[in-house]
C-alpha positions, -999 to +999 in steps of 0.1 A: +440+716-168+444+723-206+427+706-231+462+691-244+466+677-217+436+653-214+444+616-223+429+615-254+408+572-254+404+547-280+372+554-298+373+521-313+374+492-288+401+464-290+377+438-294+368+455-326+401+459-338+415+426-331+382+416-351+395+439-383+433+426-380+418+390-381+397+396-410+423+416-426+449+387-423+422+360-439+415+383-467+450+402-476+451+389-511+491+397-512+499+383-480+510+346-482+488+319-486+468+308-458+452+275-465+471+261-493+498+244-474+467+231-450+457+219-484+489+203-499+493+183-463+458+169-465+461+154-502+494+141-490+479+124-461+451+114-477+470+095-507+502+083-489+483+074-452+459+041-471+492+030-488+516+031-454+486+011-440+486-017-467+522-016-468+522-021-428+498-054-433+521-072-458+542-070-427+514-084-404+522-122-390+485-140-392+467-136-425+442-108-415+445-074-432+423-055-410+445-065-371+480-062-367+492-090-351+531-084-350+556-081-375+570-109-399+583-109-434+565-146-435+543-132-468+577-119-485+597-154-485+587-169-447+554-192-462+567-220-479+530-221-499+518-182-502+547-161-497+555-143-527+586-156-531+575-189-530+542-182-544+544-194-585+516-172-594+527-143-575+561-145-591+548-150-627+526-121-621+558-101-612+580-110-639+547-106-664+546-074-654+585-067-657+587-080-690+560-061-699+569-025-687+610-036-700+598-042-737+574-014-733+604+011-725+627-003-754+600-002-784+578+034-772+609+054-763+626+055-794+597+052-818+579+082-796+615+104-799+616+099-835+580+109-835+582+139-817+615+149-839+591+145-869+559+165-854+581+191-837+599+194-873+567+189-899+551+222-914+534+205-945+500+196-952+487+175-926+508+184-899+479+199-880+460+171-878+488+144-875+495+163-841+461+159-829+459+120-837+490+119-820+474+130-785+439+109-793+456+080-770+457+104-742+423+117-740+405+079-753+396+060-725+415+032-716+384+007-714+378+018-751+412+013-762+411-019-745+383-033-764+395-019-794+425-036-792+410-065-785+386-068-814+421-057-839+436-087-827+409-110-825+384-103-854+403-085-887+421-111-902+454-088-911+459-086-871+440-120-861+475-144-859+488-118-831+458-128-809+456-126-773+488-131-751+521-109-741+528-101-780+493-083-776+497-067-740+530-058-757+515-037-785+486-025-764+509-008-736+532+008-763+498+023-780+492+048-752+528+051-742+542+067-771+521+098-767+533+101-730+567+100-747+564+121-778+546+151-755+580+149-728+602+153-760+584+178-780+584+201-746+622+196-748+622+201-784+604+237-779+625+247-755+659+244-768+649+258-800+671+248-829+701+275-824+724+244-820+715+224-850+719+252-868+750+260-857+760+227-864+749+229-897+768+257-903+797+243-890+796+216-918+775+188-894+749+172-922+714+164-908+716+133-892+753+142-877+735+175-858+709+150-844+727+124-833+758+146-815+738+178-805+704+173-801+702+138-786+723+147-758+705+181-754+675+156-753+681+132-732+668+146-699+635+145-717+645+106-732+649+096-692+620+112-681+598+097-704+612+065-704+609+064-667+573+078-670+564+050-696+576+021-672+557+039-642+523+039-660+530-001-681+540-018-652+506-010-630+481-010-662+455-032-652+427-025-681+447-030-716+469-063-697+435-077-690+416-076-720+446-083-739+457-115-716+447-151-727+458-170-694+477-172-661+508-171-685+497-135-687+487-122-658+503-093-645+503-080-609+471-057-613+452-084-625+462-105-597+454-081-572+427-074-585+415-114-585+424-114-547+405-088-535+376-101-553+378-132-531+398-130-492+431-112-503+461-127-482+485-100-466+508-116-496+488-092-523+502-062-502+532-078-500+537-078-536+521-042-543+546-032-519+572-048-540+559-034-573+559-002-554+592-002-543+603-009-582+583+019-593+599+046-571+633+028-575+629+033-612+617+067-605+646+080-582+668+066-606+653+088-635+652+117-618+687+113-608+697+106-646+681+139-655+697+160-629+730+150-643+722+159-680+708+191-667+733+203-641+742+234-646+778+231-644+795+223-677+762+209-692+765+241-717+806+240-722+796+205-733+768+214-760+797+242-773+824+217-772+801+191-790+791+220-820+827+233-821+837+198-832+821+204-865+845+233-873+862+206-900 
């Protein structure tokens, strides 16, 4: 028998190999990722699992929110005393905190646009430092703001008739909104450059004409988005609505959450965070939809050249 012709073994043994494959597939730094969708799936689960659970309870039929018991809407409108819908307090809470997130949106959207216009725009003196003031709401804590905002209204006499009440919650929420706002816009700003206001301009469009008829509706994915975002974060504030409250006239839904589970919540409190959640993600949905029509892709640029072409006068 030649030497060719002896089978020719293994010298490593498959135990090893399988051991080298493994550890080759756990440390490939260009293969795909191993553990970040593990990752992603457990902060899902971990967020959304504790709210399915209270949302399950407003649901419950006896008043405990630790054993289900069957399912009843009794704590939406079935309890003639602490449903929510029959609930005063609950209610009042709820449209408090309506009102409050509504006239939030309306005064920070537009006053954080113009803003942003006016930061993204500003090269003078002082533009530096006007941009970084225009972030300090973001990075102060909201307990200090709340305090703040609280001795403004309470002790300096210029700002002492506002006092305490919904005209101060009012001004308190559109404080640290407007940054939220002005940082969405000035994004948008960035990104579209200013190749269509200048081409408006030269097209005859004065200033405020280029604004209002090419960069506004360029914009307005941004607008929705922050506008949405801005009722998102006002209508669950809980530290700036309390400091700034004077009464049960004023109490918003944090707070009264907040009061009940201080005491023996009732499976009405997760009846009405489930509410306020379902508002919140309704509002959200409806946002997001918004902005995917304004950004599109079909015709959303014939439109911008139609809209500058106008100017051709």
């Amino acid at each position: 028998m030649t030497q060719a012709a002896i089978p020719r073994t293994s010298a490593r043994p498959p135990a090893a190999g399988a051991v080298a494959q493994l550890r080759g597939w756990f440390t490939n730094p260009w293969g795909r990722p191993r553990f970040l969708p593990l990752i992603a799936w457990l902060y899902l689960a971990w967020s959304i699992v504790p709210v399915l659970i209270a949302i399950q309870f407003s649901f419950n039929t006896t008043r405990s929110t630790s054993v289900w018991h069957g399912f009843s809407t009794r704590w939406y409108w079935g309890d003639p005393v602490y449903s929510v819908w029959n609930n005063p307090e609950l209610r009042g809470a709820l449209a408090q905190s309506l009102k409050l997130a509504a006239a939030d949106v309306a005064i920070a959207t537009p006053i954080g646009v113009l803003l942003a216009l006016g930061l993204a725009r500003w090269r003078g003196r002082g533009s530096g430092a006007s941009n970084f003031l225009m972030l300090f709401p973001l990075v102060t804590p909201e307990i200090v703001m709340g305090v703040s905002l609280l001795l403004l209204f309470t002790q300096l006499p210029p700002f002492a008739a506002i006092r305490t009440g919904t005209t101060a919650q009012i001004l308190g929420h559109v404080t640290f909104s407007i940054s939220y706002v002005v940082v969405i816009v000035r994004g948008r700003l960035f990104s579209i450059g200013r190749e269509y206001e200048e081409a408006a301009a030269d097209l005859g469009a004065s200033p405020a004409v280029a604004i209002l008829r090419v960069l506004m509706p360029l914009l307005a994915p941004a607008i929705v988005a922050s506008a949405a975002i801005v009722f998102a974060i006002s209508i669950d504030d809980f530290v700036i609505s309390q400091w700034l409250s004077n009464g049960p006239n004023t109490t918003t839904v944090p707070i009264e959450i907040y009061s009940a589970a201080r005491g023996q919540a009732l499976p009405n409190t997760n009846a009405i965070a489930t509410i306020m959640l379902l508002i919140t993600l309704v509002t959200v949905v409806a946002g997001y939809a918004v902005y995917r029509f304004f950004t599109r892709a079909e015709g959303f640029g014939g439109r911008v050249a139609t809209t500058v072409a106008d100017f051709g006068i």
